[in-house]
C-alpha positions as CSV (number, residue, x, y, z in Angstrom):
1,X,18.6,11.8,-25.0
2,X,19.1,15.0,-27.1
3,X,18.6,14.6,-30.6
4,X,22.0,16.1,-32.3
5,X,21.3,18.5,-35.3
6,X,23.2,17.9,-38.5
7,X,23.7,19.8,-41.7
8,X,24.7,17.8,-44.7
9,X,27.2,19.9,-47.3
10,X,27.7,17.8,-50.9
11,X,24.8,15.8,-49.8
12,X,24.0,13.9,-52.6
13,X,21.5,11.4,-52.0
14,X,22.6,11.6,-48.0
15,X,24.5,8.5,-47.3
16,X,26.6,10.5,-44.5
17,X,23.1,11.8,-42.6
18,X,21.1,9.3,-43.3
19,X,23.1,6.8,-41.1
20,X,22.7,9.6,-38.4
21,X,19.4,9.8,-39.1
22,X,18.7,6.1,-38.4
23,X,20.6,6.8,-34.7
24,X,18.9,9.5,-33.8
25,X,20.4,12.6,-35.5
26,X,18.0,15.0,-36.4
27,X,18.8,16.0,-39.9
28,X,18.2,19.7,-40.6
29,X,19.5,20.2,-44.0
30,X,20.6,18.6,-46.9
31,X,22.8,20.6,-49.9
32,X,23.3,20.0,-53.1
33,X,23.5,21.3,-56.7
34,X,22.8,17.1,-57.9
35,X,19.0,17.7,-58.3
36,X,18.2,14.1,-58.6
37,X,19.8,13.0,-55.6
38,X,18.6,15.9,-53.9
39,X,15.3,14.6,-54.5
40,X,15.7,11.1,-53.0
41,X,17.5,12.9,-50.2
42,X,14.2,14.9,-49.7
43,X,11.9,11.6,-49.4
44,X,14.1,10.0,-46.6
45,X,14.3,13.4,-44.7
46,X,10.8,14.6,-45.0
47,X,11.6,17.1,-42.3
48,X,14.9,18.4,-43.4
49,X,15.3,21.8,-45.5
50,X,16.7,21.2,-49.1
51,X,18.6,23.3,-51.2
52,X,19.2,22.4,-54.6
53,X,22.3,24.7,-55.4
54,X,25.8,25.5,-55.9
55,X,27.6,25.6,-52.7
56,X,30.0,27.5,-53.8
57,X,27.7,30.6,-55.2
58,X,25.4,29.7,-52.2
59,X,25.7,31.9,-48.6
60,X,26.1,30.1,-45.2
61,X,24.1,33.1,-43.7
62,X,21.2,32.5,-45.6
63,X,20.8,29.3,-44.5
64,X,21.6,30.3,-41.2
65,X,18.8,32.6,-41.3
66,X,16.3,30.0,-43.0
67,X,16.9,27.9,-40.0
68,X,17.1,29.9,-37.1
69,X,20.4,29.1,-36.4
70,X,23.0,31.4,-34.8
71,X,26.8,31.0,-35.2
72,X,28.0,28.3,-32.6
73,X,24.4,26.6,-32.7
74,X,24.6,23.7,-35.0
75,X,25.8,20.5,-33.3
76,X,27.6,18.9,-36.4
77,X,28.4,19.7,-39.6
78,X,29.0,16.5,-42.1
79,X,29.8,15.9,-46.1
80,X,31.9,15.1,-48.7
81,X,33.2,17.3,-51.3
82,X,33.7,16.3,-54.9
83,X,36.7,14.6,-55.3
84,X,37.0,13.7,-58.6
85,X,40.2,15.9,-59.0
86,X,42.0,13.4,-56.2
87,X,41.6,10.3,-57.6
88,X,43.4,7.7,-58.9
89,X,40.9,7.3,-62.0
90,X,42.4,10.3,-63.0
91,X,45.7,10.1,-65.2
92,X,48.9,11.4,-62.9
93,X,49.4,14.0,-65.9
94,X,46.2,15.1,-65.1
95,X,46.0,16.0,-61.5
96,X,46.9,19.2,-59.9
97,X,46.2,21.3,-56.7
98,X,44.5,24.5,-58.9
99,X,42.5,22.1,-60.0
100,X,38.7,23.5,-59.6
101,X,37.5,20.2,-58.6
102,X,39.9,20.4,-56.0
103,X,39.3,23.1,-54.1
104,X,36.1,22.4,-53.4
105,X,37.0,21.1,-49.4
106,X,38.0,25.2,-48.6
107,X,34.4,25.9,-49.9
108,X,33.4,23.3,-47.2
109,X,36.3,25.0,-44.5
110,X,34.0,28.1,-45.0
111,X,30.9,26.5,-44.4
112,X,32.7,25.4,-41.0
113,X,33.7,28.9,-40.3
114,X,30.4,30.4,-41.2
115,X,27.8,27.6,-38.9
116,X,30.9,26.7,-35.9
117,X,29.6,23.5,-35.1
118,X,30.4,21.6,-32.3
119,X,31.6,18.3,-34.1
120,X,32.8,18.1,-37.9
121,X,33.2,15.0,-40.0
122,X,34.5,15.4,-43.4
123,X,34.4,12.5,-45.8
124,X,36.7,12.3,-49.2
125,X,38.8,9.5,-51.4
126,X,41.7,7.6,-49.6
127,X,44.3,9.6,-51.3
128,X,43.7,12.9,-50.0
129,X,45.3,12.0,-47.1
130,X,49.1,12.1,-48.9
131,X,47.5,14.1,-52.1
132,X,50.9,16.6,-52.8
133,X,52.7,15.2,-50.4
134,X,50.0,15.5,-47.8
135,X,49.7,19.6,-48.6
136,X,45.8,19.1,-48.5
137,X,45.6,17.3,-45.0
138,X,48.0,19.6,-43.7
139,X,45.8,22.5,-44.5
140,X,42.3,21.0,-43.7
141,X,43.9,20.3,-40.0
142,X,45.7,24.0,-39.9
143,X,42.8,25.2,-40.7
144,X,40.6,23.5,-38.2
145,X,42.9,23.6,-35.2
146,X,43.1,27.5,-35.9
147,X,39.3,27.5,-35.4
148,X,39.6,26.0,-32.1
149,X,38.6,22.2,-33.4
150,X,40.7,19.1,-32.0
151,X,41.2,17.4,-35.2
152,X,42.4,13.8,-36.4
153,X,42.5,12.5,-39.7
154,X,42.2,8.7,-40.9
155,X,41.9,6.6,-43.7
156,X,39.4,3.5,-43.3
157,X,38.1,0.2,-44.3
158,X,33.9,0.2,-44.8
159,X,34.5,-3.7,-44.6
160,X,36.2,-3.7,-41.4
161,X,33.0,-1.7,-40.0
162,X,30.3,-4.4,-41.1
163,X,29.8,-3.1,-44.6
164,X,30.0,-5.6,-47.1
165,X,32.2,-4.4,-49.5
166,X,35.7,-3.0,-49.9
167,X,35.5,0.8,-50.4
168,X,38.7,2.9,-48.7
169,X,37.8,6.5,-47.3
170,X,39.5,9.5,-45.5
171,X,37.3,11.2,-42.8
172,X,38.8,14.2,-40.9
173,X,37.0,14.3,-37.4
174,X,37.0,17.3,-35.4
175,X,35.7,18.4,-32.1
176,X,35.4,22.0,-30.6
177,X,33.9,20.5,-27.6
178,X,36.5,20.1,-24.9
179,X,36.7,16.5,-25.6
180,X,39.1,15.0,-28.8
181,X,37.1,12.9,-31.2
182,X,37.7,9.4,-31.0
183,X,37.7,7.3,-34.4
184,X,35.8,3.6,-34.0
185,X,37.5,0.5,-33.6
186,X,37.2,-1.6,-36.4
187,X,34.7,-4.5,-34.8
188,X,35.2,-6.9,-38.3
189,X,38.5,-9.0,-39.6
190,X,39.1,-11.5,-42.2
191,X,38.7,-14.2,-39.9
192,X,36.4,-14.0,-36.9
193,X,38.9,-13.3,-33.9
194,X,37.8,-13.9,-29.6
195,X,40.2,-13.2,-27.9
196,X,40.9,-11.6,-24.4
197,X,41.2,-7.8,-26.3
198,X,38.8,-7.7,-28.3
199,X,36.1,-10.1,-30.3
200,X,35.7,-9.2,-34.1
201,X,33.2,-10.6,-36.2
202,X,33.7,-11.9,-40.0
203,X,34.1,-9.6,-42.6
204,X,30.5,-10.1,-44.3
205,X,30.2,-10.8,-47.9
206,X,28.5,-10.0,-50.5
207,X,26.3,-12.7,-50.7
208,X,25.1,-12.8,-47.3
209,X,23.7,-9.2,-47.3
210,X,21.9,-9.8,-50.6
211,X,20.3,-13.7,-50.4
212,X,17.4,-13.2,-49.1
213,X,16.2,-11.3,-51.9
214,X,13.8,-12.6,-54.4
215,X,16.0,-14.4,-57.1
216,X,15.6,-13.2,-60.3
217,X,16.0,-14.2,-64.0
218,X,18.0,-11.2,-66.6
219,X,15.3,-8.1,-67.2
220,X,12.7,-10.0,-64.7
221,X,11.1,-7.9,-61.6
222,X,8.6,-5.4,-61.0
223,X,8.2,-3.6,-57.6
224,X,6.7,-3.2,-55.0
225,X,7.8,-7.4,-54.7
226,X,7.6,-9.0,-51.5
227,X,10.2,-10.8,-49.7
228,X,9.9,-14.4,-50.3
229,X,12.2,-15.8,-47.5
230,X,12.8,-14.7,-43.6
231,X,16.0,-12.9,-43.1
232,X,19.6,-15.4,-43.0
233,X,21.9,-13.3,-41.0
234,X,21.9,-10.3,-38.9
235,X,23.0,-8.0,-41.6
236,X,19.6,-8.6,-43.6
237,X,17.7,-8.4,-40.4
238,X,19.3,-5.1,-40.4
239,X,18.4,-3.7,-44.0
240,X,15.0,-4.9,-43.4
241,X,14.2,-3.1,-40.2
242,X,11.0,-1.1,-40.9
243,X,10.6,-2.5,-44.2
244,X,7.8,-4.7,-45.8
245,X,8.4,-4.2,-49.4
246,X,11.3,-4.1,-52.3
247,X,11.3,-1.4,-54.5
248,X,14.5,-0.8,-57.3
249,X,14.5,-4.9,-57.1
250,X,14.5,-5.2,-61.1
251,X,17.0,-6.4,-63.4
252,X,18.7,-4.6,-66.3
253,X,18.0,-6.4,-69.2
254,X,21.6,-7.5,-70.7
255,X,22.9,-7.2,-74.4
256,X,23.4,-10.6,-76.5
257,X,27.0,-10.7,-76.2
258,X,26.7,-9.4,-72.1
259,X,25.1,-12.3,-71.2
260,X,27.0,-14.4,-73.1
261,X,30.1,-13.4,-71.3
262,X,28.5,-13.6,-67.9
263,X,26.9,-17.1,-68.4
264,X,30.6,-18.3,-69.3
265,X,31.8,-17.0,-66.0
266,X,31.5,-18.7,-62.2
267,X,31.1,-16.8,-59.1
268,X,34.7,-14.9,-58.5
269,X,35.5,-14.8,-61.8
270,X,35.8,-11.6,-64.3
271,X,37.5,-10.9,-67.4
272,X,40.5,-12.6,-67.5
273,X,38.8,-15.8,-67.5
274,X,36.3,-15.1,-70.1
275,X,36.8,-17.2,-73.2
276,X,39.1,-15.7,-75.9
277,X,36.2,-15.7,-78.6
278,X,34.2,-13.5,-76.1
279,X,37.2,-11.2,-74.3
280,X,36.7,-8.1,-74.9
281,X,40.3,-6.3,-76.4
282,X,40.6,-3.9,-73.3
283,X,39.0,-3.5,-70.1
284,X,39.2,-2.6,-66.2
285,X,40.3,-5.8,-64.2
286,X,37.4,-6.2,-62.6
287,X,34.9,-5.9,-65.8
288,X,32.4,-8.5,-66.6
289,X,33.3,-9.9,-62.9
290,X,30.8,-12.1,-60.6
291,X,30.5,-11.6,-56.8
292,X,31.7,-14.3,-54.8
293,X,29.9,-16.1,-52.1
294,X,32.4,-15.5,-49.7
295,X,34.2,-12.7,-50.0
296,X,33.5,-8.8,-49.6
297,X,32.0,-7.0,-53.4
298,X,35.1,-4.7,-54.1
299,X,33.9,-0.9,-54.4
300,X,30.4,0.0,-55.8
301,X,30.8,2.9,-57.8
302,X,28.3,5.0,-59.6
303,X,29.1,2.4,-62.9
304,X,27.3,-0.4,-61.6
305,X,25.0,-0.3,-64.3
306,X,27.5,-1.9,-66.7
307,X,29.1,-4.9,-66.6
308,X,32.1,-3.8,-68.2
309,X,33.1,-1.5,-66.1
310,X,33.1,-3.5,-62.7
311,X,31.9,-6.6,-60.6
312,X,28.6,-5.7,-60.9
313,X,27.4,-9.1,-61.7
314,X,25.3,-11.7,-59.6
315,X,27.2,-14.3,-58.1
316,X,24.6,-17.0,-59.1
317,X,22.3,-15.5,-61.9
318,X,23.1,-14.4,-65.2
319,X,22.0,-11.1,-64.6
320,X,23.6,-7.8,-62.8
321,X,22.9,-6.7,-59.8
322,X,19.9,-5.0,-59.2
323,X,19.5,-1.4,-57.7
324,X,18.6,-2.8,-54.1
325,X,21.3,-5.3,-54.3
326,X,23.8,-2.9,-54.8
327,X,22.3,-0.4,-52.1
328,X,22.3,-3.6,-49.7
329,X,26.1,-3.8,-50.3
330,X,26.6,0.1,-50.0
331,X,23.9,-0.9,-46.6
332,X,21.1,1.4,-47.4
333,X,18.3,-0.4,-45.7
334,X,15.3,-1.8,-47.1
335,X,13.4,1.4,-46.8
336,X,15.2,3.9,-48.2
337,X,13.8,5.2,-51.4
338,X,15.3,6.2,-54.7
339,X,14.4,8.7,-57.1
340,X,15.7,9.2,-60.6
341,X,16.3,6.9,-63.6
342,X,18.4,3.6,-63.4
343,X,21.6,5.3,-64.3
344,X,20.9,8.2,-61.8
345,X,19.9,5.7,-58.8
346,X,23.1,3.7,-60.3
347,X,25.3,7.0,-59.4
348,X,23.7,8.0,-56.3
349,X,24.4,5.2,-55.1
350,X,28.1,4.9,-56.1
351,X,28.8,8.1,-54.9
352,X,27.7,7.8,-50.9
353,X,29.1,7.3,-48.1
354,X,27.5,3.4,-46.5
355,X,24.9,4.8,-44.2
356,X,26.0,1.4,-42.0
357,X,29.8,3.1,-41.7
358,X,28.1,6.4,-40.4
359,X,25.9,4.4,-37.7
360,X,28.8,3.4,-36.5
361,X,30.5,7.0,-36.1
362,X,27.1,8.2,-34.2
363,X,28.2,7.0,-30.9
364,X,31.7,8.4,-31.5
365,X,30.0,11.9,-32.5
366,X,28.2,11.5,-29.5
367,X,30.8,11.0,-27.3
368,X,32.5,14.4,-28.3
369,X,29.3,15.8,-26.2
């Protein structure tokens, strides 16, 4: 089978090429002006070209030249463009189309323009897809089409795709190739479901993609640690495919009063429950929250370092999570490696695409040939 070639635009730390990468794709390229998370993209894709720049000041030819690549040769063309300027973390008052931070997915039109790759997946937030009354997804598919590409646009569930956790993305799929793209069928439900249509397996939780690890005490582990237990499900036999070791496995030690507002809490519990002597005044919802056994972790972002700004706390321990917990809910494997300080691994991994979600989409990409 033909290895397909992929360049990654926005890479960051290459959540989007990396789950291609683990199907096959052949990563040629990574981009980014995020020099830390360029780096870690650089270790998992020893053989890709990295440019450490700003997309915006940089010139598709160039990179067209560095790689040998003429126009129309490039088989797909993937990332995510900073999107900080539509989303809902950002006050109302405070969002608007001129924004810089917005415009940033017509720097990525151009790249498209520039390479003409077969197949194009674009990944954003959830609400660009009815941002100004749906003025941005109306131009990213005019756009498109006018270049020839079958397009469709939707907004999914990572949960609903085997990723254990509830994070809500846009992805505009486009296809040059004769063939429209075709988004995946979501194979995961609340409840399993066998019917004569269709079989769909749990939604998986939290817990079971991250209790096989070593359990550890607040500010205990060291790496490389060894797994201590076999794998308990299919989702951690998964993660640990070509993996012998843990690295990241360490917890961040916790503040007096942290801990004391964790160890007052029970799995599925945050904030609101905490004990009025120890409630914060303000806070997100979510703060100071503990996973649940059984449900899905709600979105990891790039805060997961703190546990007041998320539930980012074991379910069982009095501790947070640890870096390879939370990249085992975002379902970076085992073996992929981090670079960077806590808080830079923290945002790096916050800010990708689940590699698991993009697995899923290979097949789909594939199809389009």
């Amino acid at each position: 089978m033909k290895r397909l070639t992929v360049i990654d635009l926005f890479s960051g730390c290459g959540g989007l090429s990396y789950g291609l990468y683990q199907e096959g794709f052949k990563i040629l390229a990574g981009i980014d002006k995020w020099d830390a998370a360029l780096k870690t993209f650089q270790i998992n894709h020893k053989d890709a070209f990295t440019i450490c720049t700003d997309l915006t000041q940089f010139k598709p030819q160039k990179l067209m030249k560095q790689l040998n690549l003429n126009k129309g040769d490039l088989d797909c063309l993937v990332g995510g463009p900073p999107c900080q300027g539509f989303s809902k973390n950002v006050p109302a008052a405070y969002r608007f189309l001129e924004d810089p931070r917005n415009l940033l997915f017509r720097n990525y039109l151009d790249w498209v323009k520039a390479l003409y790759p077969k197949v194009v997946l674009m990944e954003n937030v959830a609400p660009i897809f009815n941002a100004y009354g749906g003025a941005v997804r109306y131009e990213i598919i005019e756009t498109l089409e006018k270049l020839g590409y079958k397009t469709k646009v939707k907004t999914l569930w990572a949960h609903d795709y085997g990723v254990p956790q509830r994070r809500q993305r846009c992805f505009f799929f486009a296809s040059r190739t004769g063939i429209s793209p075709a988004f995946p069928e979501p194979s995961f439900a609340k409840k399993e479901e066998n019917n004569l249509f269709e079989i769909k397996q749990q939604h998986c939780s939290a817990w079971a993609a991250i209790s096989d690890l070593p359990v550890l005490q607040n500010g205990e582990g060291y790496e490389p640690m060894p797994y201590d237990m076999l794998p308990q499900n299919n989702y951690q036999k998964i993660m640990r495919e070509n993996s012998n070791i843990l690295l990241d496995h360490i917890t961040r030690q916790l503040r007096e009063k942290q801990f004391a507002r964790i160890s007052s809490l029970r799995a599925g519990e945050g904030i609101k429950d905490l004990p009025p002597e120890i409630r914060p005044k303000a806070g997100y919802s979510g703060a100071y929250g503990r996973l649940d056994f059984e449900m899905v972790a709600p979105t990891i972002t790039r805060w997961v370092f703190h546990p007041g700004s998320g539930r980012f706390c074991h379910p069982r321990e009095v501790c947070l999570i640890t870096i390879r917990e939370a990249a085992r809910i975002q379902s970076f494997s085992d073996e992929f490696r981090f670079t960077g300080t806590y808080i830079e691994k923290s945002h790096q991994i916050g800010n990708a695409v689940p590699p698991l979600l993009m697995r899923v989409f290979a097949k789909h990409i594939r199809a389009c040939f």
